[in-house]
C-alpha positions in Angstrom: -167.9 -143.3 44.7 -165.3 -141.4 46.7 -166.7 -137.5 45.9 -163.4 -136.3 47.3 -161.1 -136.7 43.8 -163.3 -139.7 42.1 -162.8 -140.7 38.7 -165.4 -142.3 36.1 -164.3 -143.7 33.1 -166.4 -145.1 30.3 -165.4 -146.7 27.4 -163.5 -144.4 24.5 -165.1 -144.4 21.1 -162.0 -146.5 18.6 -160.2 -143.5 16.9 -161.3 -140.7 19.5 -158.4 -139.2 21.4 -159.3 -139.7 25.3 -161.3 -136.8 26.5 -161.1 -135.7 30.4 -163.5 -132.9 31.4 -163.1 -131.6 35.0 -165.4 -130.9 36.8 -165.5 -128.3 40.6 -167.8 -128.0 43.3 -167.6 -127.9 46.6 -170.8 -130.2 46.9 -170.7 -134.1 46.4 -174.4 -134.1 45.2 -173.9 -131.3 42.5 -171.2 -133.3 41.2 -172.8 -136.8 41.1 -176.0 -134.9 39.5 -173.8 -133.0 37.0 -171.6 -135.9 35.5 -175.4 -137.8 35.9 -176.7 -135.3 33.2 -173.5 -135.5 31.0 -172.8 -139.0 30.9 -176.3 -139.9 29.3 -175.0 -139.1 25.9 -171.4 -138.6 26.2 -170.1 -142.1 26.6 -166.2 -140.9 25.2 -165.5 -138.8 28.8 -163.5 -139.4 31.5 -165.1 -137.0 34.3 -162.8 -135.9 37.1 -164.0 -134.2 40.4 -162.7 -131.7 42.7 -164.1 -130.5 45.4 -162.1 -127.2 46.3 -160.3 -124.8 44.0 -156.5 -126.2 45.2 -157.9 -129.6 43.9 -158.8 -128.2 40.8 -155.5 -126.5 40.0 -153.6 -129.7 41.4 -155.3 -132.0 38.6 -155.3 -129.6 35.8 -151.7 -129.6 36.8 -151.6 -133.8 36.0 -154.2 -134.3 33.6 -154.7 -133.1 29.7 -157.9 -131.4 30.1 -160.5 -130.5 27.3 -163.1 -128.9 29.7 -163.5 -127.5 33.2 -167.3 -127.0 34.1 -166.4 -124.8 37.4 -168.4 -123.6 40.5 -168.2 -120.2 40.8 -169.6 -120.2 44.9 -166.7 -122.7 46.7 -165.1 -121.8 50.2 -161.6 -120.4 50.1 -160.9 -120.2 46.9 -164.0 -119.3 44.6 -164.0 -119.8 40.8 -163.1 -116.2 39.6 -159.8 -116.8 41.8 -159.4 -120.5 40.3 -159.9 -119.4 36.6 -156.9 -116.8 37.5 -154.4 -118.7 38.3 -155.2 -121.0 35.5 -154.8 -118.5 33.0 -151.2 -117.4 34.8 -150.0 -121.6 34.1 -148.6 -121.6 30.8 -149.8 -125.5 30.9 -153.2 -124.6 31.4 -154.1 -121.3 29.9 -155.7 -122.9 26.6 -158.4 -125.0 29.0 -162.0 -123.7 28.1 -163.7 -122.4 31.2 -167.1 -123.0 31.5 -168.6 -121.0 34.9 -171.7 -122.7 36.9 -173.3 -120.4 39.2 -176.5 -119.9 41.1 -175.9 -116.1 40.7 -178.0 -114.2 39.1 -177.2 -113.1 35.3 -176.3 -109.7 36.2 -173.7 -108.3 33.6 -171.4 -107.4 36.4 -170.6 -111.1 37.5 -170.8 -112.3 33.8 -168.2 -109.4 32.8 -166.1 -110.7 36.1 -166.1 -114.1 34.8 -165.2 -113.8 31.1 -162.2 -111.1 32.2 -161.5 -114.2 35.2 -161.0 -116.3 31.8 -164.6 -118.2 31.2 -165.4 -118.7 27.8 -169.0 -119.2 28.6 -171.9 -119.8 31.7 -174.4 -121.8 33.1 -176.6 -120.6 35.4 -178.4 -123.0 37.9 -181.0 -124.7 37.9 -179.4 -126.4 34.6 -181.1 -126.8 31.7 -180.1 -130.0 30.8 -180.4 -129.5 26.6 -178.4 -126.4 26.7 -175.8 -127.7 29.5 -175.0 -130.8 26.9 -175.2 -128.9 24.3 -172.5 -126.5 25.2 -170.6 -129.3 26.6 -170.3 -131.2 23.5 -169.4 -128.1 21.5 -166.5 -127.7 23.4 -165.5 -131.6 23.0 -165.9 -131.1 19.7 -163.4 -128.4 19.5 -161.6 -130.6 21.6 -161.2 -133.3 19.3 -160.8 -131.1 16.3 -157.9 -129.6 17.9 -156.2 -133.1 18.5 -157.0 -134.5 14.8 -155.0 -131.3 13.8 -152.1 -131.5 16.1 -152.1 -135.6 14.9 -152.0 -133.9 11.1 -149.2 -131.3 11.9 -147.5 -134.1 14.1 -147.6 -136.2 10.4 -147.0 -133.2 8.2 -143.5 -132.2 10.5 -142.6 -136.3 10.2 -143.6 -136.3 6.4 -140.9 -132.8 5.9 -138.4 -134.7 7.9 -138.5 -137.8 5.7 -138.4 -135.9 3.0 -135.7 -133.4 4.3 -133.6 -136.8 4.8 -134.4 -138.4 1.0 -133.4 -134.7 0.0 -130.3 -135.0 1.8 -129.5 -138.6 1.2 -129.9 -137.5 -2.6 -127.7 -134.7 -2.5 -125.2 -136.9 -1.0 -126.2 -138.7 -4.0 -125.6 -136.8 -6.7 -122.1 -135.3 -4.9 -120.7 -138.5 -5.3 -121.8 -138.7 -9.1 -120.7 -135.6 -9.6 -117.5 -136.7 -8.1 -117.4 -139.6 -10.4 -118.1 -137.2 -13.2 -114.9 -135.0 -12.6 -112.9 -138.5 -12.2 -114.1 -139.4 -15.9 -112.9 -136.0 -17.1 -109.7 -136.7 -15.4 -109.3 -140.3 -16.8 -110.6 -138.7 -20.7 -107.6 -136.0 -20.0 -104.9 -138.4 -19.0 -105.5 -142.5 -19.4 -107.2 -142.0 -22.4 -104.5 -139.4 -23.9 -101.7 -141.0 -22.7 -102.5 -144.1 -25.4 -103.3 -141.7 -28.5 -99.9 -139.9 -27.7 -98.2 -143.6 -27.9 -100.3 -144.3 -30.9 -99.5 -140.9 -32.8 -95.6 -141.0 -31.6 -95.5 -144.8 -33.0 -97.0 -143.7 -36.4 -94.5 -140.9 -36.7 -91.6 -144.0 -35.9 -93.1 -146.1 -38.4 -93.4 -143.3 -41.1 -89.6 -142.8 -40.3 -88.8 -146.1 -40.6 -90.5 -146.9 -43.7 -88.7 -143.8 -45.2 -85.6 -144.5 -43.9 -85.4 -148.0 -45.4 -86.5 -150.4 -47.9 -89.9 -152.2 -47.1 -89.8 -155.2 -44.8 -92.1 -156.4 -42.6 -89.7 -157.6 -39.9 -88.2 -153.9 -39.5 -91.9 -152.5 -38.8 -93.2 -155.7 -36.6 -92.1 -154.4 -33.2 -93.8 -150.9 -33.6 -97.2 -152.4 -34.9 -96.8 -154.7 -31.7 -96.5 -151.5 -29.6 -99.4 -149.9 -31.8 -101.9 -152.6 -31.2 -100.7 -152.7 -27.6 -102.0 -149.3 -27.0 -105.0 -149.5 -29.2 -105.8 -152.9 -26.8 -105.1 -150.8 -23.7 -107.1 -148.0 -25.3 -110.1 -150.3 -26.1 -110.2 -151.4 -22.3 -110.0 -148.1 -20.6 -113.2 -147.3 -23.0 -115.0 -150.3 -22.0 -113.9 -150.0 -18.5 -116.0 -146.0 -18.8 -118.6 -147.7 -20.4 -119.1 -150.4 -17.7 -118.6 -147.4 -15.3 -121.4 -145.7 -16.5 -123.9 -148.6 -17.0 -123.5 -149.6 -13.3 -124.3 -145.7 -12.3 -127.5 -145.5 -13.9 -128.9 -148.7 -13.9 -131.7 -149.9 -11.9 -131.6 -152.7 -9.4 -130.7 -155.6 -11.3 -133.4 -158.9 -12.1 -132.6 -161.2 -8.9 -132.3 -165.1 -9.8 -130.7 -167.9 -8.0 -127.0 -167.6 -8.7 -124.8 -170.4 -7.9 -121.3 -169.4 -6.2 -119.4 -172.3 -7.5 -120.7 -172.3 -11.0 -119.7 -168.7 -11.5 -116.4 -168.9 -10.2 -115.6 -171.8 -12.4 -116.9 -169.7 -15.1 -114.7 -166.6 -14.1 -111.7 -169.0 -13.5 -112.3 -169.9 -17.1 -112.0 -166.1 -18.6 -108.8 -165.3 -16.4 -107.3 -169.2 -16.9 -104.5 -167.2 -18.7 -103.7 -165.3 -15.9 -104.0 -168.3 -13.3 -101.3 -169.9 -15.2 -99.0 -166.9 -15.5 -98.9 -166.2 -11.8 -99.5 -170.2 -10.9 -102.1 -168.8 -8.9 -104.4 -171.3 -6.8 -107.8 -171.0 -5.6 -109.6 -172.4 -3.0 -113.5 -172.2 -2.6 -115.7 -173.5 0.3 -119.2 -172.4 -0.4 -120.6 -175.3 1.6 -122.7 -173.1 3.8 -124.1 -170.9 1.3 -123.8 -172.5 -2.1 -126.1 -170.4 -3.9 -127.8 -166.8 -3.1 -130.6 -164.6 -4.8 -128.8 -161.9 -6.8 -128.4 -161.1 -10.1 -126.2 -163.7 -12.3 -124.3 -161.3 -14.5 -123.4 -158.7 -11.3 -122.2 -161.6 -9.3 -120.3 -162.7 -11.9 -119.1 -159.2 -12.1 -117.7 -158.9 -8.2 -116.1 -162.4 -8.5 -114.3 -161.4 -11.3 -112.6 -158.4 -10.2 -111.7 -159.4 -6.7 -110.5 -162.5 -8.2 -108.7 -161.2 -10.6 -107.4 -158.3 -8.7 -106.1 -160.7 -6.1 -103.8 -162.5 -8.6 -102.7 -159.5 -10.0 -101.4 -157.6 -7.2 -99.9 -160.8 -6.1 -96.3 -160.8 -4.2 -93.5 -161.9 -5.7 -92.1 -163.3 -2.9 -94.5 -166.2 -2.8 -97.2 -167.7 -5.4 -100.8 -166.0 -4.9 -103.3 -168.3 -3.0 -107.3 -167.1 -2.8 -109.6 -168.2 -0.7 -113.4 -168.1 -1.1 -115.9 -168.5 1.3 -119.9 -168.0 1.6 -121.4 -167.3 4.7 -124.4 -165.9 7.3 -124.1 -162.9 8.8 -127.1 -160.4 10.5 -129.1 -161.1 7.2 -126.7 -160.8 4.6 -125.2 -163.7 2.5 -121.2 -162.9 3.3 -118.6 -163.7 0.4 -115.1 -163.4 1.8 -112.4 -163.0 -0.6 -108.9 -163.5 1.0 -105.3 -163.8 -0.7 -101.7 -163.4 0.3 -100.8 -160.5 -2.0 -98.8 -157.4 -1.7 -100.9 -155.8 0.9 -101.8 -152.1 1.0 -100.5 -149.7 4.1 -103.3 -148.1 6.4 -103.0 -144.7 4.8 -103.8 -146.3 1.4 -106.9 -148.4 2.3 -109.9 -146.0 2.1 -108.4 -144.8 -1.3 -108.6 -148.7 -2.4 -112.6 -148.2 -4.2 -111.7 -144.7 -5.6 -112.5 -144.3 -9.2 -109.7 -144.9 -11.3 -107.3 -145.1 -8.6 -104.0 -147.5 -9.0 -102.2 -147.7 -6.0 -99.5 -150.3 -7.6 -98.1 -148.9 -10.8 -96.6 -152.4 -11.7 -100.2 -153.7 -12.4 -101.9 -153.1 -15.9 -105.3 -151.1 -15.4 -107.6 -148.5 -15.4 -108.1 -148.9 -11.5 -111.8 -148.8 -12.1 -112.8 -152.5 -11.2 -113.5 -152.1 -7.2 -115.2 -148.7 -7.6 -117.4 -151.2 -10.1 -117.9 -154.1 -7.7 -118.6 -151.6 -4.5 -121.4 -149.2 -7.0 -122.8 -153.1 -7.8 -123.2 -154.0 -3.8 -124.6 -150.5 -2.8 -127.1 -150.7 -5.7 -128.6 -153.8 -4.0 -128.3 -153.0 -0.9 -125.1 -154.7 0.6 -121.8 -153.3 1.7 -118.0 -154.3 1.3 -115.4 -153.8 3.5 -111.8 -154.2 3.1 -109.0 -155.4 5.2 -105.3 -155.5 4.6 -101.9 -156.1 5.8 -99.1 -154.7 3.7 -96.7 -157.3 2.9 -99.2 -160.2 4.1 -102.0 -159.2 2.3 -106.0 -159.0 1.9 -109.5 -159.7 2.7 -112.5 -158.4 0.6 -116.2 -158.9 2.8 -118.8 -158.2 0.5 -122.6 -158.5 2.2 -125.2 -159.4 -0.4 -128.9 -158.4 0.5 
């Protein structure tokens, strides 16, 4: 054992926080016999030596330290002087003091101590119940203290986490609120718009039918406009309606959803508008063919983006769309990519906006990407969007 700065380190109880206790004298023997009488029952301590009061201050300076049993009789610098210039250390001002001296107990070298900094003596020769006894009062303490800073340390990350879900909610509930003041703006205008067609083609009819005798082939083209906005009146409702379904519902039942079978079924539904345009479409979902996600929101994001892609179509040239699966960092990757109009830069962030229409020419309520992106956030995912105007665009939406 090298009595100069020796270290001996027994085994740490499982759960305990590692407890160092330092112990000073300038004699090798008193130190041996003091960790001897200690280490009997205390088998969760690391005991450090030093042998001179610059040694002391030096380790208390590297170590954490729950205890310092100190000699108060040491050449150079005694223990009053040591205890001094621990208490000027903001590092190690809190480290219990515990003074061991062959002095007598007069009151003026206790009173010296405790205003040095002690927080308690032992007077030599050592009474070996007491001296463990007061040791592993102060380990206790020790320890206590730890277990709390460990619960404060938890309590501060348990505020933050919630400080962030707080946050992330508020963000939250912004964005609905957002999405509330666009459906107030689409009730004020797209709705309005079709009950002022409605009620200014009833007047025209009324006119018509009073202005001339009764027949059907007169009145025919002003029903046709009639139903026409009554149809486009119908969908901007069901479009709210499909709005506000996606907003509040809870994560959809997962299944195994085949790519190919839900496209064909899509193509089905919009097999009108596929011929009107002459549109083709090209799938390759060889790597991925099918994914876990839910069925009817699937079909739901294929349908728009497919549709959308026809629609906004250029005239220049007839609309080709192709679909791919992929892997990508965990997601399953769906690329939809046509040869449409394009958008400019400026307009491409506005492209998922609620009811936002940034080609007049195309029939719509604009709310069918702001669907498909609230879908892919609701499960986890993300879409991104790419365009080139005049050449056109790529949708990249990554299922969970």
């Amino acid at each position: 054992m090298n009595t100069d700065h020796d270290t001996n380190t027994l085994t740490v109880e499982a759960g305990l926080h590692p407890v160092n206790i330092l112990l000073v004298d300038d004699l090798a023997e008193n130190l041996v016999s003091l960790e001897s009488l200690l280490s009997k029952e205390q088998e969760n301590i690391t005991y450090l030596f030093a042998r001179s009061g610059e040694e002391a201050l030096k380790i208390a300076l590297q170590q954490e330290l729950a205890l310092i049993l100190l000699d108060v009789q040491m050449p150079g610098m005694n223990g009053y002087e040591v205890a001094r210039y621990l208490r000027d250390i903001s590092k190690t001002r809190d480290i219990p003091i515990i003074f061991v001296t062959a002095i007598n107990e007069q009151d003026a070298h206790v009173i010296e101590g405790f205003e040095a900094g002690a927080v308690d003596f032992l007077f030599k020769p050592l009474h070996p119940y007491i001296t463990k006894a007061k040791v592993s009062t102060f380990v206790k303490f020790y320890l206590q203290k730890k277990e709390l800073e460990k619960v404060n340390k938890l309590m501060l990350e348990v505020n933050q986490e919630l400080e962030a879900r707080v946050k992330e909610r508020t963000k939250e509930l912004t964005r609905v609120n957002k999405d509330l003041d666009n459906f107030v703006y689409t009730a004020s205008h797209d709705l309005k718009a079709p009950i002022n067609n409605i009620e200014g083609l009833m007047t025209a009819l009324r006119e018509t039918l009073e202005e001339k005798t009764l027949d059907l082939e007169d009145v025919t083209p002003i029903l046709e406009m009639i139903n026409d906005s009554v149809s486009r009146f119908k969908n901007t409702l069901l479009d709210l309606t499909e709005v506000a379904k996606v907003q509040h519902e809870e994560t959809a039942e997962r299944d195994k959803a085949c790519f190919q079978e839900i496209l064909d079924d899509v193509k089905l539904n919009i097999q009108d508008l596929i011929q009107r345009y002459s549109a083709t479409i090209l799938a390759d979902f060889t790597q991925v063919p099918e994914t876990l996600f839910s069925r009817k929101n699937l079909r739901s994001i294929l349908y728009n983006l497919v549709s959308n892609s026809i629609k906004y179509s250029s005239p220049e040239r007839k609309p080709i769309i192709e679909i791919t699966t992929s892997r990508s960092d965990g997601y399953t990757l769906l690329t939809v990519r046509d040869n449409g109009l394009g958008l400019r830069k400026e307009d491409q962030q506005k492209v998922f906006g609620m009811f936002k229409r940034l080609h007049s020419h195309v029939e719509g309520t604009g709310v069918g990407l702001a669907i498909v992106k609230r879908i892919v956030e609701n499960c986890d995912g993300k879409i991104e969007f790419e365009s080139e105007l005049g050449k056109g665009s790529v949708f990249k939406v990554y299922l969970k």
